[in-house]
One Martini backbone bead per residue (centre of mass of N, CA, C, O) as a GRO file, in nm:
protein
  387
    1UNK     BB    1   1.012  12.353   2.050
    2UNK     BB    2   1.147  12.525   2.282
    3UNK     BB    3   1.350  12.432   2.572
    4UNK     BB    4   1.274  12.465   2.887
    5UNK     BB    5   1.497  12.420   3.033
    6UNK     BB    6   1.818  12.469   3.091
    7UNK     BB    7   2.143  12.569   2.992
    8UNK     BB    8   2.423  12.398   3.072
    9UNK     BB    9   2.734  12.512   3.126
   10UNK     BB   10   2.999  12.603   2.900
   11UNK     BB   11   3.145  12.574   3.146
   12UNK     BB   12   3.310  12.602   3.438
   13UNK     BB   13   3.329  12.692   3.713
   14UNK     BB   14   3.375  12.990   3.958
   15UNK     BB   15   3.602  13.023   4.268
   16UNK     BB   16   3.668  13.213   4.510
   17UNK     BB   17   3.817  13.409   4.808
   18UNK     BB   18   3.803  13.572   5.136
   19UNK     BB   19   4.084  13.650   5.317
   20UNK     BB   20   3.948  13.814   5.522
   21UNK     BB   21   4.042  13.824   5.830
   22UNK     BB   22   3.858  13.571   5.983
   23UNK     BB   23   3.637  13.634   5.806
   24UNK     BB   24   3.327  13.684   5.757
   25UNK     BB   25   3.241  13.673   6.040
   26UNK     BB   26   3.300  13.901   6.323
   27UNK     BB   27   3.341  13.621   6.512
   28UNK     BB   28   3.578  13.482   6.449
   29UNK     BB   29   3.836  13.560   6.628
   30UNK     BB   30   3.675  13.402   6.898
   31UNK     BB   31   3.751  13.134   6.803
   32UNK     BB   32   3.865  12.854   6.811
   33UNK     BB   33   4.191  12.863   6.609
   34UNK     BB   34   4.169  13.144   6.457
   35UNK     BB   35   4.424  13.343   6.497
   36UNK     BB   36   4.449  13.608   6.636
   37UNK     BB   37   4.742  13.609   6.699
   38UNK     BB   38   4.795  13.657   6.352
   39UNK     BB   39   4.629  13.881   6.183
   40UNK     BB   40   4.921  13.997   6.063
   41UNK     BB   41   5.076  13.743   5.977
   42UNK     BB   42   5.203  13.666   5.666
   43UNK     BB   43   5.171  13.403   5.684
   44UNK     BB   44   4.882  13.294   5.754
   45UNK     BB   45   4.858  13.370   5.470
   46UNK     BB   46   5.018  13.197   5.282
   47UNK     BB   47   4.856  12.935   5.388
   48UNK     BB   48   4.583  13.020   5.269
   49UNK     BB   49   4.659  13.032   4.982
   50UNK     BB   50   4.790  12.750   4.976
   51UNK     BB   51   4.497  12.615   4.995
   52UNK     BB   52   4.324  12.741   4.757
   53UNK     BB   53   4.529  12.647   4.552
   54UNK     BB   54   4.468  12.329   4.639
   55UNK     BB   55   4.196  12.391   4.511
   56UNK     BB   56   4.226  12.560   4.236
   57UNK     BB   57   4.131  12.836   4.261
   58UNK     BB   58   4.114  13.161   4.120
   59UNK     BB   59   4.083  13.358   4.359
   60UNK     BB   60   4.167  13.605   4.571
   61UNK     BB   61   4.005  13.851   4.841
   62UNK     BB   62   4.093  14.154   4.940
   63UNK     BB   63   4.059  14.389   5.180
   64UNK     BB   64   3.950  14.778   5.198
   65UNK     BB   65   4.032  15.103   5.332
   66UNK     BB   66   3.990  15.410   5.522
   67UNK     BB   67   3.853  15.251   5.746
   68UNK     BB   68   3.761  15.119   5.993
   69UNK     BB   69   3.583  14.894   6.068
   70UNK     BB   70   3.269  14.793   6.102
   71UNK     BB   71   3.077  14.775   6.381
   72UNK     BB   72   3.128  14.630   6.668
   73UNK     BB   73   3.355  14.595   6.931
   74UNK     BB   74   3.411  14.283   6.855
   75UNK     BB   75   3.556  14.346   6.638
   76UNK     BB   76   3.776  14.382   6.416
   77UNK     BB   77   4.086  14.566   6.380
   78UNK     BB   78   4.267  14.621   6.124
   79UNK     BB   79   4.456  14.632   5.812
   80UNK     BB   80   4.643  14.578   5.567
   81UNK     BB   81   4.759  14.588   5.300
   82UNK     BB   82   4.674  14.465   5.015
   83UNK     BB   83   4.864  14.528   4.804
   84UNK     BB   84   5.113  14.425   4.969
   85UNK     BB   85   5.028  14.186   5.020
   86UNK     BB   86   4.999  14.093   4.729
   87UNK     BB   87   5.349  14.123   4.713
   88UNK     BB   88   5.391  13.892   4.897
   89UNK     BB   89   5.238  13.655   4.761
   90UNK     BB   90   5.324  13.614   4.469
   91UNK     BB   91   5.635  13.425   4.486
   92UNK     BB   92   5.434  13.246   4.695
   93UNK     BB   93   5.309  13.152   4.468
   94UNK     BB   94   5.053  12.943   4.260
   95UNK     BB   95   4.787  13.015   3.986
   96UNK     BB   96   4.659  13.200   4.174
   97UNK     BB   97   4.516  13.494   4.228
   98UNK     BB   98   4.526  13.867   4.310
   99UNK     BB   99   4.286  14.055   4.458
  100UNK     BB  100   4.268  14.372   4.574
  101UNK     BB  101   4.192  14.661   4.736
  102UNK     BB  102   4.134  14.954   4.557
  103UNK     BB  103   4.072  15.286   4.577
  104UNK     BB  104   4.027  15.602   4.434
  105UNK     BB  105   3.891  15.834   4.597
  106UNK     BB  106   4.210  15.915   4.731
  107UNK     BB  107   4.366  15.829   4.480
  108UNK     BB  108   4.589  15.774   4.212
  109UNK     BB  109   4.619  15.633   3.942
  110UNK     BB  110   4.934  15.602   3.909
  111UNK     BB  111   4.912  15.432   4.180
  112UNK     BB  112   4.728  15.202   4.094
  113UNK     BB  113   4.883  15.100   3.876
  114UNK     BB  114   5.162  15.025   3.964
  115UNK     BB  115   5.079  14.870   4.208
  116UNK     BB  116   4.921  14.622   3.983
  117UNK     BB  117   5.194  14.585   3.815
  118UNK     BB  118   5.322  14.454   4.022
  119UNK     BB  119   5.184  14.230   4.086
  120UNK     BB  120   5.165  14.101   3.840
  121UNK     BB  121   5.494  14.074   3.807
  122UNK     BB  122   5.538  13.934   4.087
  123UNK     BB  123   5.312  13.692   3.945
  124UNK     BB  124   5.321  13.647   3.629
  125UNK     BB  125   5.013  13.677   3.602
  126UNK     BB  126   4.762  13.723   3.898
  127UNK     BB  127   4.614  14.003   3.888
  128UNK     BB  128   4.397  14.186   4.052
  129UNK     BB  129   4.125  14.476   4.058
  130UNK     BB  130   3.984  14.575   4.299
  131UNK     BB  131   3.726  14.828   4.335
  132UNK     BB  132   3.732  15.115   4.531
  133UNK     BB  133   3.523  15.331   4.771
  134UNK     BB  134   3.468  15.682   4.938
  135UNK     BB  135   3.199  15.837   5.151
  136UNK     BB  136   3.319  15.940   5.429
  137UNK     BB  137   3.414  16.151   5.660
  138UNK     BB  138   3.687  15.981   5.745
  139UNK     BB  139   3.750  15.919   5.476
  140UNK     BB  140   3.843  16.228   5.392
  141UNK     BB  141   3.980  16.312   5.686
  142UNK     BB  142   4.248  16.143   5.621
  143UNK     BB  143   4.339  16.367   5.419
  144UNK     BB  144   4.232  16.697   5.367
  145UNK     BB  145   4.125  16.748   5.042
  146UNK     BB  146   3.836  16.668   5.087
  147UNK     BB  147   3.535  16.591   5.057
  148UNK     BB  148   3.276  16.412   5.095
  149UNK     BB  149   3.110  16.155   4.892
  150UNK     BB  150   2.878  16.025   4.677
  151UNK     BB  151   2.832  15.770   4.554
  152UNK     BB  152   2.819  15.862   4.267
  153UNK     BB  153   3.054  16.040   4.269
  154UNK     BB  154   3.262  15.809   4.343
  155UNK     BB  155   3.203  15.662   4.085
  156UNK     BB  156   3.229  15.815   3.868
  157UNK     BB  157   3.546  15.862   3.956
  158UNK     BB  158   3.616  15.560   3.902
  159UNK     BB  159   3.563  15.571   3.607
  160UNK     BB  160   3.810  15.765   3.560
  161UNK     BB  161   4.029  15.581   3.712
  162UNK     BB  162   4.010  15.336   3.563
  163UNK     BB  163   4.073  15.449   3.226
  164UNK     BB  164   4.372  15.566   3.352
  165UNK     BB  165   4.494  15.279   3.436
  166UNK     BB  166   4.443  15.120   3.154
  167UNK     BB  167   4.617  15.361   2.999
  168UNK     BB  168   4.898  15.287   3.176
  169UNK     BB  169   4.912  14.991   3.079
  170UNK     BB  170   4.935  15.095   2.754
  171UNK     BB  171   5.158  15.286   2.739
  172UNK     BB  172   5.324  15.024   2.691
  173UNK     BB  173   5.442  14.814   2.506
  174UNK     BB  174   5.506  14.480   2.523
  175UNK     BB  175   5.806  14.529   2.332
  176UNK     BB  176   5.945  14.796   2.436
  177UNK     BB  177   6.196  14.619   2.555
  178UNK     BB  178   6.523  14.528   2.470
  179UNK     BB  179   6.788  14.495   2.621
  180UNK     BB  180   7.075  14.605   2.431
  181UNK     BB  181   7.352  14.586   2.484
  182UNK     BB  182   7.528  14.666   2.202
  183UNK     BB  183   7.388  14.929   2.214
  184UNK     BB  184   7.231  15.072   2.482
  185UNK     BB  185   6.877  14.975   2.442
  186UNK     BB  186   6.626  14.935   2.643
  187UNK     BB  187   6.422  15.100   2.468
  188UNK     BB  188   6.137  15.167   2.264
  189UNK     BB  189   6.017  15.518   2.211
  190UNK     BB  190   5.811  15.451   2.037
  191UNK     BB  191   5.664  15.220   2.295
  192UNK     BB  192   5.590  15.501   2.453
  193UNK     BB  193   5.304  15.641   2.594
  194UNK     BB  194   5.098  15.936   2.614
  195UNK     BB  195   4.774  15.928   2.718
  196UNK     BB  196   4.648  16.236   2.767
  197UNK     BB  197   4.455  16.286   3.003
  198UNK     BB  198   4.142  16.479   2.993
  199UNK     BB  199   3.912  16.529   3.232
  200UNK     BB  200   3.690  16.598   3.529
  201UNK     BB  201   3.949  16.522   3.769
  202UNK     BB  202   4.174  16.430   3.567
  203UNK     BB  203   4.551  16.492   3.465
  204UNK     BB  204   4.739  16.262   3.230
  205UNK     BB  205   4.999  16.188   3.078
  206UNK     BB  206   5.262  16.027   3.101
  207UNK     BB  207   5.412  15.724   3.140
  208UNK     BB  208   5.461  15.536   3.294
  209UNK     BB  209   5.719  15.322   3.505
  210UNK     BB  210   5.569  15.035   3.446
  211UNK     BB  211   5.543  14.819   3.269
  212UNK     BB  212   5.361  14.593   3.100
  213UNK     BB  213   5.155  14.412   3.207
  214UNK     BB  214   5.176  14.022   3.128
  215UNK     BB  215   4.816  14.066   3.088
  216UNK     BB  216   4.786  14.401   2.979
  217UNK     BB  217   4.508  14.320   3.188
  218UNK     BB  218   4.399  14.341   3.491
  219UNK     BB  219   4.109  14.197   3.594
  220UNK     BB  220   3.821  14.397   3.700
  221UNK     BB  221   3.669  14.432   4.009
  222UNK     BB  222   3.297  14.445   4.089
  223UNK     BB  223   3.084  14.573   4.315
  224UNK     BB  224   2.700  14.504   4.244
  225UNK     BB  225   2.452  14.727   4.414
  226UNK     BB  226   2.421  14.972   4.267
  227UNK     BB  227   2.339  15.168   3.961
  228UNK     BB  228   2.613  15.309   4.000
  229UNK     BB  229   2.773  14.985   4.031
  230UNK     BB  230   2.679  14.864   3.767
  231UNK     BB  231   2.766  15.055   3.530
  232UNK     BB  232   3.051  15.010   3.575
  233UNK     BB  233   3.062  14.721   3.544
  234UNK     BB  234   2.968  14.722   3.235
  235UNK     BB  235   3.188  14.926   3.132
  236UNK     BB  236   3.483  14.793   3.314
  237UNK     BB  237   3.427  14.482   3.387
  238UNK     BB  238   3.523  14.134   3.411
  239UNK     BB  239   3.428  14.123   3.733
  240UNK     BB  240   3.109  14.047   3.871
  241UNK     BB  241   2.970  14.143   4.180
  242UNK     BB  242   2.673  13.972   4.369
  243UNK     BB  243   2.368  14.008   4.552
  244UNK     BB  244   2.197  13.656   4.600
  245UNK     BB  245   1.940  13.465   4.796
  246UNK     BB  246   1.833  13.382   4.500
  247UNK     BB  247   1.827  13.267   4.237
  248UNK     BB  248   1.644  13.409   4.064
  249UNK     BB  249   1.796  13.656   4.124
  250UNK     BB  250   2.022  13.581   3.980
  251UNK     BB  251   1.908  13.566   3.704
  252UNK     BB  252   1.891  13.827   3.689
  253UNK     BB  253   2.120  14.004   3.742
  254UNK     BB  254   2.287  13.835   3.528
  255UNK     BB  255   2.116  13.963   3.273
  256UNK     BB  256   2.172  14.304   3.407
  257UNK     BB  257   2.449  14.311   3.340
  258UNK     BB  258   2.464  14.178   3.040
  259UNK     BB  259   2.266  14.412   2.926
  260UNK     BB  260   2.453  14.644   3.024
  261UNK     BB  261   2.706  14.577   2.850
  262UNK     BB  262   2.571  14.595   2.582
  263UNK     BB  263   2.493  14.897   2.598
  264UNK     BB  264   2.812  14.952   2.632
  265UNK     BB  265   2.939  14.766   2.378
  266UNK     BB  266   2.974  14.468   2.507
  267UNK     BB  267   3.070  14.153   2.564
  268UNK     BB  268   2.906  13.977   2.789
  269UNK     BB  269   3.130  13.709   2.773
  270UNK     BB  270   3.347  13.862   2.893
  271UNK     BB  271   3.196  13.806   3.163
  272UNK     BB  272   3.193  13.762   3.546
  273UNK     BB  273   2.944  13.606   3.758
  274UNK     BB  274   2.973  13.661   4.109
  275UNK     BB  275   2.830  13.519   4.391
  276UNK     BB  276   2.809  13.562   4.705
  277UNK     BB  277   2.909  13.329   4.944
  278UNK     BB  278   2.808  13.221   5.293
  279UNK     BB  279   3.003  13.016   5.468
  280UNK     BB  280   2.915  12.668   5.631
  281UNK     BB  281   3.097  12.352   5.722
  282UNK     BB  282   2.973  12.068   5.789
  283UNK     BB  283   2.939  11.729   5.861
  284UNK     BB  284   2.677  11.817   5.902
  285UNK     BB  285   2.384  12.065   5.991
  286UNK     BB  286   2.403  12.057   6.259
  287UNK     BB  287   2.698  12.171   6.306
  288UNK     BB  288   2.670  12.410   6.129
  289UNK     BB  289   2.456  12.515   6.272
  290UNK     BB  290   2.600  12.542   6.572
  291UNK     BB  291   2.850  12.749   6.464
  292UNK     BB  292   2.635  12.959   6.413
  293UNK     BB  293   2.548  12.989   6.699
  294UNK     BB  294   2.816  13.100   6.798
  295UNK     BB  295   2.838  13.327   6.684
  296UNK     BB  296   2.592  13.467   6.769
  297UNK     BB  297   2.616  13.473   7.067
  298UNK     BB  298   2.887  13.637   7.050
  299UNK     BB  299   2.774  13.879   6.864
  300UNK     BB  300   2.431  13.931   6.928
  301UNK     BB  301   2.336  13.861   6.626
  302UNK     BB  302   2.247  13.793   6.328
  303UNK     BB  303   2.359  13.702   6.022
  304UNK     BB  304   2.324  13.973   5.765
  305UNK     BB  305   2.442  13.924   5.415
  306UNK     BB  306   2.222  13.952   5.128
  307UNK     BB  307   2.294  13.645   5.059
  308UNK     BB  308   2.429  13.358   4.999
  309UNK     BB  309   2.365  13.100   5.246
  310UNK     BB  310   2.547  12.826   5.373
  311UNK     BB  311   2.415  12.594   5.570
  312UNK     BB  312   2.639  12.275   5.582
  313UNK     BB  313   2.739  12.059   5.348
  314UNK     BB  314   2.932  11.984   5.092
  315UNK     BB  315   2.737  11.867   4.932
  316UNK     BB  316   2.519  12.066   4.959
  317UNK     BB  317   2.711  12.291   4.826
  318UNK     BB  318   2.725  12.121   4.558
  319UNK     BB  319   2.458  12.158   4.486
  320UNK     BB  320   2.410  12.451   4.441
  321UNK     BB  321   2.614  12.518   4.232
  322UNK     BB  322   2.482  12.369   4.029
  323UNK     BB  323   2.183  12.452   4.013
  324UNK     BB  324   2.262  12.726   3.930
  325UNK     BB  325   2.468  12.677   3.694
  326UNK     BB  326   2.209  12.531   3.568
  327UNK     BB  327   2.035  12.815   3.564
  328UNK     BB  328   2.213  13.073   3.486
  329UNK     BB  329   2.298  13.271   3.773
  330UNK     BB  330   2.621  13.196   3.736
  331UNK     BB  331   2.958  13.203   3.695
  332UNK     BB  332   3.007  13.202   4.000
  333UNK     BB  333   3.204  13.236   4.320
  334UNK     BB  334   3.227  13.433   4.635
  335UNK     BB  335   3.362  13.279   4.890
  336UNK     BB  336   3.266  13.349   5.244
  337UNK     BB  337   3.399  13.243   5.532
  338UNK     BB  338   3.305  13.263   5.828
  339UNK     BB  339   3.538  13.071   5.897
  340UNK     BB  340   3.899  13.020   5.790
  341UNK     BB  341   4.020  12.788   5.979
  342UNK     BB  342   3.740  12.588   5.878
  343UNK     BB  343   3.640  12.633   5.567
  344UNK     BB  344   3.839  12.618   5.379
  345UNK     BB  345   3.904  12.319   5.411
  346UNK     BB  346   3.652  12.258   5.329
  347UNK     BB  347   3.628  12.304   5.057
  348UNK     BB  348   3.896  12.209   4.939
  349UNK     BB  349   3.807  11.870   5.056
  350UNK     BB  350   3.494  11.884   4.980
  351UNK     BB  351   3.384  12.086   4.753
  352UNK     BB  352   3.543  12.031   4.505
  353UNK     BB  353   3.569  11.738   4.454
  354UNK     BB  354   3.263  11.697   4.387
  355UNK     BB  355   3.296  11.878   4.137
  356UNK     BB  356   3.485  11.723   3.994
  357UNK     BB  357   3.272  11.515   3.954
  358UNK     BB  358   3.058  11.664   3.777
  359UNK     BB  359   3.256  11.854   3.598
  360UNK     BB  360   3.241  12.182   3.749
  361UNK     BB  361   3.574  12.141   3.799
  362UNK     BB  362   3.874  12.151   3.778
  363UNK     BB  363   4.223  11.986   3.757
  364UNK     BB  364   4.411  12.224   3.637
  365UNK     BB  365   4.500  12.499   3.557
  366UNK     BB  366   4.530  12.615   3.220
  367UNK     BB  367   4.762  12.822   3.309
  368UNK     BB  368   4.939  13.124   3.437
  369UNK     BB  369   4.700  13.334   3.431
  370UNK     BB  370   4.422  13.463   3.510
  371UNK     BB  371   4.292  13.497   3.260
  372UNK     BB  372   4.299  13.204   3.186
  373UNK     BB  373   4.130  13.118   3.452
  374UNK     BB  374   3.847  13.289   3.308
  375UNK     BB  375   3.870  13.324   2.982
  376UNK     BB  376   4.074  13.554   2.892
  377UNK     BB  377   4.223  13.732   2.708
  378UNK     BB  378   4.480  13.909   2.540
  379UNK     BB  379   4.487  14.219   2.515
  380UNK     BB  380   4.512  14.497   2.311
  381UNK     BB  381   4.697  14.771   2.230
  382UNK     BB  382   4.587  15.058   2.187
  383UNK     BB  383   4.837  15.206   2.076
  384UNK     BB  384   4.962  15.005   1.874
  385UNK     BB  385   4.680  14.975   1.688
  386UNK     BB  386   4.753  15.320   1.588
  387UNK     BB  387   5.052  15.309   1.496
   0.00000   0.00000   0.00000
């Protein structure tokens, strides 16, 4: 008889942290500590990254959008380009990814692929690229080129933008630059590829301005929330994150992932799914549910997160991640902190360790790149392949 159990994972989780504005809670910046007139200040973000680091975690994710904040008026308003932020964070840190979100819906691909190629370049093979759409009449209006669209053709037109910049990433061979003195040769032009897409949104020549980032391909995260970004994520992701408020839901959810992206022709074990968790973490339970309330005071509504919502000890969360992980729920989790100025140090200090006693959590970087850090190979240049 086959073994009821659930299978134990076969590798240690995977943990990101969400360092946008002050917190996942929109009340975050009003609280003691938060540093709210900091928040613009790249400082606060490099010590940031600096304890996220200390903790090992596998990367960070800076959110972005072409419109203010939603939400009530007492929210933060308004945010750094994250591209440019993690060019700033990049050789101010080490180890851990940098992951910002780069919109798609009105950005040409080739300046998507140049800025994530840069921070590539500038952190050593530590980017990745959440992809991001937008379908809003007032980001429309703020370019002035097209009408809103709706989800599905918003997601169809990132699904043709990953395509051409993943393909002007590989524009450039590996060995493309020779930096011959002697010859006075600087790259080797047969090891330049003309891309030449010709889609239904882009047509795109190529290559690059922009050598072959040090990963070959910075690996692409996708939130996989509804058919139409699932597909997506099926087809084109290596990090799916997803929301899930219960353990069964997530062990669903990442079945159906994976089983989309065997449709998709694609190794379902290539890819990485992360559920969002929204964590409180305080020295007993009472303390985490009274900073929870003081949130929810400040903002007068109560805080609707649709995913894993943590409030306790950290011995707590380091519970649940375990039972879920050892459930075949996910591989991994991206925390996402009420307030980064007091949960970011309680993850690092408090669930870390705890994990890394269980055996579910590194004690160490594996290798140098993010990819290292996810268990992705690097993968080979299709132009090189038929060259």
């Amino acid at each position: 008889m086959p073994d009821p159990r659930p299978a134990r994972p076969a590798r240690t989780v995977h943990l990101g942290v969400d360092l946008t504005d002050a917190g996942a809670h929109p009340a975050a910046w009003r609280t003691v500590g938060s540093q709210a007139r900091r928040l613009f200040d790249a400082k606060r973000l490099v010590e940031l990254v600096a304890t996220a680091q200390r903790g090992l975690l596998d990367l960070v994710t800076l959110d972005d959008a072409f419109t203010l904040q939603p939400g009530r008026n007492g929210s933060v308003r308004g945010r750094l380009d994250a591209a440019l932020v993690a060019s700033r964070l990049a050789p101010r840190s080490a180890g851990i990814g940098l992951v910002p979100t780069v919109t798609t819906t009105h950005t040409e691909p080739f300046h998507v692929s140049k800025a994530v190629a840069t921070i590539d370049h500038v952190s050593s093979g530590r980017a990745g690229w959440q992809v991001g759409w937008s379908t809003t009449p007032a980001e429309a209006a703020a370019f002035g080129r097209k009408g809103a669209q709706d989800e599905p053709d918003a997601v169809a037109e990132a699904d043709e933008a990953v395509d051409v910049v993943t393909r002007l990433w590989d524009s450039w061979e590996d060995d493309a630059e020779i930096r011959d003195v002697a010859t006075g040769r600087f790259v080797d032009r047969e090891k330049l590829h003309h891309v030449d897409h010709e889609g239904i949104r882009f047509a795109v020549k190529g290559p690059s301005i922009t050598p072959r980032p040090p990963q070959g391909q910075p690996p692409v995260v996708v939130r996989a929330s509804t058919p139409a970004s699932l597909d997506l994520a099926a087809r084109r992701a290596d990090v799916v994150r997803v929301r899930a408020a219960t353990r069964d839901e997530a062990v669903a959810l990442r079945a159906q992932v994976r089983d989309a992206a065997a449709g998709a022709g694609r190794d379902p074990d290539g890819l990485r799914v992360l559920v969002d968790a929204y964590v409180v973490v305080g020295d007993t339970r009472a303390s985490a549910q009274a900073r929870l309330d003081l949130l929810e005071d400040l903002e007068g509504v109560s805080w609707d997160t649709d995913s894993l919502t943590h409030v306790g000890t950290a011995r707590d969360l380091a519970a649940t991640v375990e039972e879920w992980a050892h459930a075949g729920a996910a591989d991994g989790f991206l925390l996402r902190p009420s307030s980064l100025s007091t949960d970011l140090d309680a993850i690092v200090d408090g669930v870390v360790p705890l994990l890394q006693g269980m055996g579910l959590f590194r004690t160490a970087y594996p290798g140098t790149t993010l990819r290292d850090t996810l268990g992705l190979p690097h993968p080979a240049n299709r132009y090189a392949a038929i060259a």
